[in-house]
Backbone as CSV, one residue per row, in Angstrom:
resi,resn,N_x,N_y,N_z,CA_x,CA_y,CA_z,C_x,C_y,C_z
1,UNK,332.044,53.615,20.150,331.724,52.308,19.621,332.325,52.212,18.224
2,UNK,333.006,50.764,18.083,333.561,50.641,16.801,332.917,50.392,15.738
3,UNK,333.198,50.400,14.728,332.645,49.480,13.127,332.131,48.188,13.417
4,UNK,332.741,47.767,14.084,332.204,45.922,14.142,331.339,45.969,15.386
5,UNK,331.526,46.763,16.447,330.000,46.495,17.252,328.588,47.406,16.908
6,UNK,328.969,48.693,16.183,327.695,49.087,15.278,327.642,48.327,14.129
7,UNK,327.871,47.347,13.306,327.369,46.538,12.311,327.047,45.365,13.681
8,UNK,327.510,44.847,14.150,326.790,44.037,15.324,325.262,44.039,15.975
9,UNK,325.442,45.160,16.562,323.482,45.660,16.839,323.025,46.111,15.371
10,UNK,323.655,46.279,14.303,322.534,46.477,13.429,321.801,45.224,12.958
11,UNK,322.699,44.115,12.725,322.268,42.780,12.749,321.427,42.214,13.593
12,UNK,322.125,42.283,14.472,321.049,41.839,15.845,319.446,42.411,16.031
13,UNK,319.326,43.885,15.506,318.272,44.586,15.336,317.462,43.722,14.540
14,UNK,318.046,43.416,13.452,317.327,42.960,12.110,317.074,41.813,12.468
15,UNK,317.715,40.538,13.238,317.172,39.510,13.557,316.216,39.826,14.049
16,UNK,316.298,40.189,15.331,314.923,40.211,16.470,313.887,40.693,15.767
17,UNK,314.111,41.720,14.722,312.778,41.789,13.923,312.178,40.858,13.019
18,UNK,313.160,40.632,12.399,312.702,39.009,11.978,311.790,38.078,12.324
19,UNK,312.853,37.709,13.195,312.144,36.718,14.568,310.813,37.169,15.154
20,UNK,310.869,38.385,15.392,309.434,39.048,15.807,308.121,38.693,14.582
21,UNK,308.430,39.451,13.775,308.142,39.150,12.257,307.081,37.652,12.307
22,UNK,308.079,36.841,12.034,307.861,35.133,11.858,307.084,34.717,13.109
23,UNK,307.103,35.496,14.618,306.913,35.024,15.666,304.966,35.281,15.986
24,UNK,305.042,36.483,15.391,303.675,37.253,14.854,302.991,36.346,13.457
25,UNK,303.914,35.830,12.248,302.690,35.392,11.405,302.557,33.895,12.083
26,UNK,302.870,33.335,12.381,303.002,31.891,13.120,301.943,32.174,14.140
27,UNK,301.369,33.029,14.632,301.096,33.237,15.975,299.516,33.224,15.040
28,UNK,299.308,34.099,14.092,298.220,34.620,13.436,297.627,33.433,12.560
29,UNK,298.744,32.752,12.071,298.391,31.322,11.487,297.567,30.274,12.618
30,UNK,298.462,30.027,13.398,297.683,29.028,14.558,296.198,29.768,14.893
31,UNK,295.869,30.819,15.229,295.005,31.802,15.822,294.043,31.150,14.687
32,UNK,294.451,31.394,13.042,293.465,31.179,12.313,293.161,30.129,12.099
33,UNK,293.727,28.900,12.183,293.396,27.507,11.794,292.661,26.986,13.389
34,UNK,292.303,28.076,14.515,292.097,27.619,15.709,290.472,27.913,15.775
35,UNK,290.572,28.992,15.070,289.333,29.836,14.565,288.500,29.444,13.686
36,UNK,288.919,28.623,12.411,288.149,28.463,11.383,286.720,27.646,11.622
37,UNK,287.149,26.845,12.495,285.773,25.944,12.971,284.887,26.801,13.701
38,UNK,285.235,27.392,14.857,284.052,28.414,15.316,283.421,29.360,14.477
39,UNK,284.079,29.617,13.467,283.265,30.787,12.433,282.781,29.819,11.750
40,UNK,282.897,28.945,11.429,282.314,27.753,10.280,280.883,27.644,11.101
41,UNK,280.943,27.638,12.380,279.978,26.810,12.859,279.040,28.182,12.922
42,UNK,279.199,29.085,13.466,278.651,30.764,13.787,277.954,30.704,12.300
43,UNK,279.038,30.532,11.153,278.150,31.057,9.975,277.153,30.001,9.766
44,UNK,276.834,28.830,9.667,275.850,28.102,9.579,274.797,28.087,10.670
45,UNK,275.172,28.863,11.830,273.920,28.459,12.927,273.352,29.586,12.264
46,UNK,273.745,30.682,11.607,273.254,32.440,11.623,272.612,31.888,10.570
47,UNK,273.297,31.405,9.304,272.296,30.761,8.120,271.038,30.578,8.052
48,UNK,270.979,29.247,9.029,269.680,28.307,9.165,268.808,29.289,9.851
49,UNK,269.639,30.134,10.941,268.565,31.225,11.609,267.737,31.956,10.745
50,UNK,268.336,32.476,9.890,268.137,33.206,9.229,266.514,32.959,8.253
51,UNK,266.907,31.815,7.276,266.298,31.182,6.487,264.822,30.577,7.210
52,UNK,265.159,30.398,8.003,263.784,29.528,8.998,262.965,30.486,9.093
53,UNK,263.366,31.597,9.622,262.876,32.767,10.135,261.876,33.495,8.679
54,UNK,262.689,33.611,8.175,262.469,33.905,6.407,260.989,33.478,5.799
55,UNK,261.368,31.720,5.984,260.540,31.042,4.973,259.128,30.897,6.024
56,UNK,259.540,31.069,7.499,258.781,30.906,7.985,257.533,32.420,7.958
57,UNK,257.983,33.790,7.979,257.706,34.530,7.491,257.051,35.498,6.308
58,UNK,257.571,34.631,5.361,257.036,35.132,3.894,256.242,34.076,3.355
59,UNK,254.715,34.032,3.123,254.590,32.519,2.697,255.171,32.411,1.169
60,UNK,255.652,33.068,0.503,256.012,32.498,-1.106,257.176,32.234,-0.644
61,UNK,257.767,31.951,0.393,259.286,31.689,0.518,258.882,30.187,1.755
62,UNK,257.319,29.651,1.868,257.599,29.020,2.651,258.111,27.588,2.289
63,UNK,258.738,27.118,1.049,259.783,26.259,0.561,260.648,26.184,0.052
64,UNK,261.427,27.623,1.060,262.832,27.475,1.440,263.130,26.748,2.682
65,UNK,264.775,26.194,2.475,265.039,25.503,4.011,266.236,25.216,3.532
66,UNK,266.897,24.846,5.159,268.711,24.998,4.618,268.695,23.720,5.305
67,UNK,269.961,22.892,4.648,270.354,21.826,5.219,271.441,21.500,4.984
68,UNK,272.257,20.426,6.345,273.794,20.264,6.215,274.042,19.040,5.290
69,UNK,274.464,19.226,4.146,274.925,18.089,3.482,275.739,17.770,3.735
70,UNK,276.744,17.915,4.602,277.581,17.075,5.161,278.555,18.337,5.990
71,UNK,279.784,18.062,6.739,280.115,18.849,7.667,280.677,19.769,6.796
72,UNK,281.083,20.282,5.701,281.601,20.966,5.116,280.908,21.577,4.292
73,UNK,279.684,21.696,4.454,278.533,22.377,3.137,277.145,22.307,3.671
74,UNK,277.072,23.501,3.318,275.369,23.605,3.914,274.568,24.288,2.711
75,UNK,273.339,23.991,2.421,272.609,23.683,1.203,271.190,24.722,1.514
76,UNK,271.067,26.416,1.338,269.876,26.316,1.157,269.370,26.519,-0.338
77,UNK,267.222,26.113,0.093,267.047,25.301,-1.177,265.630,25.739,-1.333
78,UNK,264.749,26.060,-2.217,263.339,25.613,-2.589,263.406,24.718,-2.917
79,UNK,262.156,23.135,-2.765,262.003,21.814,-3.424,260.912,22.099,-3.556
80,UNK,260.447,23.539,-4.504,259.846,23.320,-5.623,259.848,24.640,-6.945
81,UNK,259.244,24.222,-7.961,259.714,25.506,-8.700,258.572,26.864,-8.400
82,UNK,259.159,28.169,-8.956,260.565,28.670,-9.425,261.742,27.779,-7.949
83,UNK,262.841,27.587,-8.466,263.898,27.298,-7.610,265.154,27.731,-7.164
84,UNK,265.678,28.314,-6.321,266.582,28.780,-6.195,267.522,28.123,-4.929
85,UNK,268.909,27.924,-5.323,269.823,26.987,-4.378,270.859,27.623,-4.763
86,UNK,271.198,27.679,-3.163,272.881,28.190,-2.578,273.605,27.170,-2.036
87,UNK,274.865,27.075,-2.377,275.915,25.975,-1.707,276.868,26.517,-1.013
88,UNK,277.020,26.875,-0.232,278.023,27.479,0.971,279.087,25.906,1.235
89,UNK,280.266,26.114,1.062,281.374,25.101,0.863,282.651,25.976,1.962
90,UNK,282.976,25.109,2.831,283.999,24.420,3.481,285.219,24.257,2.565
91,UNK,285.978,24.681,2.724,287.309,24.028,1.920,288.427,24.420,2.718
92,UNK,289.324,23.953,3.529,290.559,24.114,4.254,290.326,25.696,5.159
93,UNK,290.711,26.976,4.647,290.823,28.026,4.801,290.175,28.974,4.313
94,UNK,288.634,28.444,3.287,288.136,28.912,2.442,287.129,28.450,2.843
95,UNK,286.040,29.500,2.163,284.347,29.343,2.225,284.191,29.924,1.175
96,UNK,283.084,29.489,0.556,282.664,29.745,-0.986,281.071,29.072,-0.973
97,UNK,280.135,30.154,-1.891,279.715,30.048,-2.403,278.897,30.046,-3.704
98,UNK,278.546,29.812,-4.228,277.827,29.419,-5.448,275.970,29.154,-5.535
99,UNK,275.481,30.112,-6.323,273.591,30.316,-6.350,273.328,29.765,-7.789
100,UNK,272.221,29.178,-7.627,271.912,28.855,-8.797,269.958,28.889,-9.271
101,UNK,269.724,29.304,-9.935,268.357,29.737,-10.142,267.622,29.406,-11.016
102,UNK,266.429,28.959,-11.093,265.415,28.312,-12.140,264.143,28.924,-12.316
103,UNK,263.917,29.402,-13.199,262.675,30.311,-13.657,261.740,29.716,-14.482
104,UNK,260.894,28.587,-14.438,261.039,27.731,-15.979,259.636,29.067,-16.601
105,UNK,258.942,29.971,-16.229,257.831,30.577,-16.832,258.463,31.307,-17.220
106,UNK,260.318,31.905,-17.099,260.447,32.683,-17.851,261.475,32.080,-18.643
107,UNK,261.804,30.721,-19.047,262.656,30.188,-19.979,264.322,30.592,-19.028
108,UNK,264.310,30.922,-17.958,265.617,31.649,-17.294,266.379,30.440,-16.535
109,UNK,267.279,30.318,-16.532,268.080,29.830,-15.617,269.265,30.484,-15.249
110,UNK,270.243,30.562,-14.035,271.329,31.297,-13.827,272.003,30.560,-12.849
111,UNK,273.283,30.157,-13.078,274.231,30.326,-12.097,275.309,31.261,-12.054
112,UNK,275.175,31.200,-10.456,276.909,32.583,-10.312,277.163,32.206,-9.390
113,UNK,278.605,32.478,-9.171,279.694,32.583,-7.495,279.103,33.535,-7.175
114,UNK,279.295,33.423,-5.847,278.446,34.307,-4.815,279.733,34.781,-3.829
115,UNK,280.501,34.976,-4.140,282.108,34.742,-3.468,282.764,33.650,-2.721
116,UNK,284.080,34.265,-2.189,285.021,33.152,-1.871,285.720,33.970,-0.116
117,UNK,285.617,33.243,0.443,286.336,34.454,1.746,287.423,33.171,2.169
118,UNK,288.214,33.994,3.138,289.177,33.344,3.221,289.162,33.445,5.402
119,UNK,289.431,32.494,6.192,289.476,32.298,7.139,290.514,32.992,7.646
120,UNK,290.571,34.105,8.622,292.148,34.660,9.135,291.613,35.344,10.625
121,UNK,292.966,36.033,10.939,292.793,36.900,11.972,292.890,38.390,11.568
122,UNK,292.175,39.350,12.741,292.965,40.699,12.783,293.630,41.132,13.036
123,UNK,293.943,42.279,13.608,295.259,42.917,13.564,294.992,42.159,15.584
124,UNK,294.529,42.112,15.939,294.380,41.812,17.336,294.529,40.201,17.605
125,UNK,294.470,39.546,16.366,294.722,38.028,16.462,293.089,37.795,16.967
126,UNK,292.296,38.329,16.454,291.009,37.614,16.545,290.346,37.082,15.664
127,UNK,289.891,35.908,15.022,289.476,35.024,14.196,288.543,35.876,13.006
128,UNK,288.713,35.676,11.922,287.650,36.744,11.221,287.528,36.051,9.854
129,UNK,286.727,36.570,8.511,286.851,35.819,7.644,287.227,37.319,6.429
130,UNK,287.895,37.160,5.598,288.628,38.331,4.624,287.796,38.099,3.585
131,UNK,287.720,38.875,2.155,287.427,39.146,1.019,288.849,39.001,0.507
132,UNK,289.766,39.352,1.115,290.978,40.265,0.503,291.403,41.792,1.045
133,UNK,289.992,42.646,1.267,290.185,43.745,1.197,289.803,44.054,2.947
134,UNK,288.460,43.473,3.001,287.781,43.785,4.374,287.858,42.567,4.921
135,UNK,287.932,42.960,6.840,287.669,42.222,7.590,286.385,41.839,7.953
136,UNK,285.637,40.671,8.402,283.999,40.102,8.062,283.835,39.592,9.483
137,UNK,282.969,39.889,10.171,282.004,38.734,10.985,281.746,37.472,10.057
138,UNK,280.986,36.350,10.099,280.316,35.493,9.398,278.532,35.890,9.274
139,UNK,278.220,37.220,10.258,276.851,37.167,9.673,276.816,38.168,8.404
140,UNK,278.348,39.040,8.587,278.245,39.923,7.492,278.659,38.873,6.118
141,UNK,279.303,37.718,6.047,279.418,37.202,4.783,277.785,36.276,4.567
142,UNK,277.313,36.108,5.622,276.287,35.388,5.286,274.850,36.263,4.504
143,UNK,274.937,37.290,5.674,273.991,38.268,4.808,274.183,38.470,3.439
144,UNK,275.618,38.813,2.872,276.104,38.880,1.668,275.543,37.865,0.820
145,UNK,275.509,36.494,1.175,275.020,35.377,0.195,273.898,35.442,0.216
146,UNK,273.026,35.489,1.454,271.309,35.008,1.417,270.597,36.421,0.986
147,UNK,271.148,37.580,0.663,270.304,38.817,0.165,270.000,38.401,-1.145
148,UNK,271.114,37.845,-1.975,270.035,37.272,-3.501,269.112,36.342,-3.431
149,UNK,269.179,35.546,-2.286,268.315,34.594,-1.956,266.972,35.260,-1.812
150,UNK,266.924,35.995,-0.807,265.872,36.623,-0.232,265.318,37.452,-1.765
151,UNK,265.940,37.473,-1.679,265.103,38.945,-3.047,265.132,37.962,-4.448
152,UNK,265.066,37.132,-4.789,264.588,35.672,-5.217,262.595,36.058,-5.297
153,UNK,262.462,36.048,-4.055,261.481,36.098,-3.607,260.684,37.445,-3.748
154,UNK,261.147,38.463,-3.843,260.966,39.651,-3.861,260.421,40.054,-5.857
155,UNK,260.928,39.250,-6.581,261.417,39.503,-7.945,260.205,38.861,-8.630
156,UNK,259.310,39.487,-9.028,257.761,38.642,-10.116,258.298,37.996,-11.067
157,UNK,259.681,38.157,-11.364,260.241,37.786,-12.873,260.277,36.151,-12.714
């Protein structure tokens, strides 16, 4: 074989990988924008499960309760004091939330991000939600948000 048909398949190599390449993130893109609604919806049914179960359970937690403020945000809440509220947000490819806390007997108030995950697939092209680092179910990001919630409750302060 000459010079010009081994630089030939080496090219050709490098396309098809390419092409493979592009054929795989395209594939993982659709997968994830196909996905984002079923985990959207998984993480809010596990939410409300969660919380009901909770407030229904603990009576100093029995005015907590989660609710959909609209299709892109779900709200849990005490409506009364001490108070504590989580905003779980919808945004394109993103979920985020944000806690915010009211103590008025101890002069305290606090807000913080509670993180940000990002909607994708795995290595298998199955729908999942990222940190960056780790791959997530939605009950593992949800647990993640409602454990300060819960222990809210837990805290005399």
């Amino acid at each position: 074989m000459g010079m010009a048909a081994r630089k030939l398949e080496e090219v050709k190599a490098r396309q098809q990988r390419a092409d493979e390449s592009l054929r795989l993130t395209l594939a993982a893109s659709d997968a994830a924008n196909d996905g984002a609604p079923h985990l959207w919806d998984d993480l809010r049914d596990y939410v409300e499960s969660e919380v009901k179960q909770f407030s229904e359970g603990l009576p100093a937690a029995k005015h907590l309760s989660s609710y959909r403020d609209n299709e892109n945000k779900l709200v849990v809440e005490t409506n009364v004091l001490p108070i504590v509220k989580l905003e779980i947000v919808r945004s394109g490819m993103y979920v985020q939330a944000s806690r915010w806390e009211l103590r008025p007997q101890c002069n305290s108030e606090k807000l913080a991000k509670a993180g940000r995950y990002k909607f994708t697939v795995d290595r298998k092209l199955n729908p999942c939600l990222t940190d960056g680092e780790n791959v997530l179910h939605p009950t593992q990001v949800a647990d993640r948000w409602l454990k300060p919630v819960f222990d809210f409750f837990d805290d005399p302060a």
